[in-house]
C-alpha positions in Angstrom: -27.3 4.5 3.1 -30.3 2.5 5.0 -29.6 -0.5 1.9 -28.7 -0.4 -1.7 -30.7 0.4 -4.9 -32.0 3.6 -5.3 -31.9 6.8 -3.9 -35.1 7.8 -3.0 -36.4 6.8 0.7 -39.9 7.0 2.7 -39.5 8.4 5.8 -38.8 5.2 8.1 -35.2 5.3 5.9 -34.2 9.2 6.8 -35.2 8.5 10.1 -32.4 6.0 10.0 -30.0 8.2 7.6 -30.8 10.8 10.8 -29.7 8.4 14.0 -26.8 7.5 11.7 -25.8 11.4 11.2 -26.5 11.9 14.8 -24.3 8.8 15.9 -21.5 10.2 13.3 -21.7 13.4 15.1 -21.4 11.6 18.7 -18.6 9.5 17.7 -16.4 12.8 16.3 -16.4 11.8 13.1 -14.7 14.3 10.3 -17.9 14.5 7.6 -21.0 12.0 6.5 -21.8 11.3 3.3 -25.4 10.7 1.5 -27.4 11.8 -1.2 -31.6 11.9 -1.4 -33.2 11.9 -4.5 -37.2 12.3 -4.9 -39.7 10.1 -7.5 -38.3 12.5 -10.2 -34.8 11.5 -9.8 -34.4 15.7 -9.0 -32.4 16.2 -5.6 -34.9 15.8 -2.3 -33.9 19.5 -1.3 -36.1 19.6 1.9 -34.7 16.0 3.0 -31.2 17.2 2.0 -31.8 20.0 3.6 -33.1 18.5 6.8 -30.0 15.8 6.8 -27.1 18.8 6.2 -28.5 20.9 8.9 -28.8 17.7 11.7 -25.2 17.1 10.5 -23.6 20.6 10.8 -20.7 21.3 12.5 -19.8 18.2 10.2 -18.6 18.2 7.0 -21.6 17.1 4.2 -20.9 15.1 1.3 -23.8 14.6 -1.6 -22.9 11.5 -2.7 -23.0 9.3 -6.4 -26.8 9.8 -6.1 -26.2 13.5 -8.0 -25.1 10.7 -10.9 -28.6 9.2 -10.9 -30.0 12.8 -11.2 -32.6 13.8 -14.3 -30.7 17.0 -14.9 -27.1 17.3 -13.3 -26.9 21.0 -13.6 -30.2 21.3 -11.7 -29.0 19.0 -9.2 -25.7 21.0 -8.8 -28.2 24.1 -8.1 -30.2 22.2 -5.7 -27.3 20.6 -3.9 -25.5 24.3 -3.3 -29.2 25.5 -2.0 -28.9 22.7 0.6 -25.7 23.8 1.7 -23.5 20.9 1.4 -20.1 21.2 1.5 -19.4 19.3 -1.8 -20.5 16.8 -4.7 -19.0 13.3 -4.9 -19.6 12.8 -8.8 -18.1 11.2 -12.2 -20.1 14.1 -14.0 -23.3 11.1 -14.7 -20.9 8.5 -16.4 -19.7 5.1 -15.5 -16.4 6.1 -14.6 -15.2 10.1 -14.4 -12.8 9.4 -17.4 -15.9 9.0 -19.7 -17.7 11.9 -17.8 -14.6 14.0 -17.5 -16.2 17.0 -19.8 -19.3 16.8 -17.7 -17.1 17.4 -14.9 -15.3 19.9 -16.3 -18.7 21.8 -17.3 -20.2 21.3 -13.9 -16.6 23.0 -12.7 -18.0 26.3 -14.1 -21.4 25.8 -13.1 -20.5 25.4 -9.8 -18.5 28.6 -9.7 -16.9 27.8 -6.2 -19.5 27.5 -4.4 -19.3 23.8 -3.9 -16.5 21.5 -3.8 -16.4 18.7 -6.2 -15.1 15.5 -5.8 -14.2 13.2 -8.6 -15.3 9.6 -8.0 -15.9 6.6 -10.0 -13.2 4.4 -12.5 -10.1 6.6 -10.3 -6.6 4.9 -10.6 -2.9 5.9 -10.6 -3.1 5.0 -14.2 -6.2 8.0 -14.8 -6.1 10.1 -11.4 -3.6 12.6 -13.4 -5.6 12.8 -16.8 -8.8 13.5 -14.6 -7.5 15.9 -12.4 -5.7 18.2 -15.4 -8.9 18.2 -17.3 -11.5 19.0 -14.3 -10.0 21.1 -12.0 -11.0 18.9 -9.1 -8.7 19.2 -5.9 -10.3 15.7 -4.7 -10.9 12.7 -5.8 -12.5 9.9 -4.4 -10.5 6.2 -5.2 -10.9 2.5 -4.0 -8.2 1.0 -4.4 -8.5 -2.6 -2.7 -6.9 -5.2 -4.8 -7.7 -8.7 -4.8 -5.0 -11.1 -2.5 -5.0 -14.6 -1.8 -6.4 -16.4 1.3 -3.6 -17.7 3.8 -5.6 -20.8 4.5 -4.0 -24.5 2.8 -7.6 -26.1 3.7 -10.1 -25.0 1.1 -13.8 -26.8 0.8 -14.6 -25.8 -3.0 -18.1 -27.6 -3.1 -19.7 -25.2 -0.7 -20.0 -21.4 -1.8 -21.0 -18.7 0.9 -22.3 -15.9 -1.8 -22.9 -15.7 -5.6 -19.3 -15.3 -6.6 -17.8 -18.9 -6.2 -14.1 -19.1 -5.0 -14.4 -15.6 -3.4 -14.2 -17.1 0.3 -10.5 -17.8 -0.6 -9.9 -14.4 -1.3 -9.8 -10.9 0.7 -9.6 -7.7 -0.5 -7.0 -5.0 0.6 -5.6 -1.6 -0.1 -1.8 -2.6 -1.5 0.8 0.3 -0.5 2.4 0.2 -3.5 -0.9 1.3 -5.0 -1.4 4.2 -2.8 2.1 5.8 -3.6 1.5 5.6 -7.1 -1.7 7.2 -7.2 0.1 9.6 -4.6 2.5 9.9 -6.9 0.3 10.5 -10.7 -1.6 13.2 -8.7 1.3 15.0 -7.7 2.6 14.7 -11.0 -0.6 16.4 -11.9 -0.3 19.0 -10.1 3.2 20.3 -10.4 
């Protein structure tokens, strides 16, 4: 994405998304990700379009922006015309455990023509739960946790964003917490 907020962009910001893409494609990268919505909040199918194609041999994600979508089974439709290779979505909830029939429904409606990737609220504690009751084979998960700063030295009267007290904190992805989501989705599966 060319910045945050929402997902419909004038054409200075897809001529970015497209020397991104292209750079992607240069550097060897496995897939890009990005999602285009028009005024509507229907999928941009010509601009998807346009950005799948530039992509291609790379894998295409539609991202979170399907979420925003007026009518997620026409933006399913509309996403599988623009040939992307799959949908990065918590079936229009919050999290995909309080869209998880959404996703289940969209399962169908999809009819394996597009892969689906569940994203949004995803833990060890969830991942199996989500994965029994959609049928997804993916799932999308962040799971940095919040560790302590090393440094003994810590000015508290000077705050470098809008969070105070988050300079003396990093975030990072916790092994433990990789094996046991590793672990509840193989549960799921077996």
């Amino acid at each position: 994405r060319p910045r945050g907020g929402d997902f419909f962009y004038r054409d200075e910001e897809i001529e970015i998304m497209s020397r991104s893409v292209e750079t992607a494609k240069y550097l060897h990268a496995d897939g890009v990700v990005f999602g285009v919505l028009d005024e509507d909040g229907n999928v941009n199918s010509t601009r998807t379009r346009q950005l799948v194609d530039l992509a291609r041999p790379l894998n295409v994600t539609f991202h979170r922006a399907f979420d925003m979508s007026a009518d997620l089974f026409r933006a399913l439709e509309d996403v599988c015309e623009t040939g992307a290779d799959r949908i990065l979505t918590s079936g229009g909830e919050q999290t995909c455990l309080q869209g998880v029939d959404m996703l289940a429904r969209l399962a169908e409606a999809a009819r394996g023509r597009i892969t689906r990737m569940a994203g949004g609220g995803i833990g060890h504690d969830n991942a199996a739960a989500i994965v029994e009751r959609t049928g997804v084979n993916e799932i999308h998960v962040g799971l940095s946790s919040p560790v302590p700063s090393p440094m003994l030295y810590r000015n508290l009267r000077v705050s470098m964003g809008k969070a105070p007290g988050r300079e003396y904190q990093r975030m990072q992805v916790l092994e433990e917490n990789v094996r046991r989501l590793r672990q509840a989705v193989a549960l799921a599966k077996t």
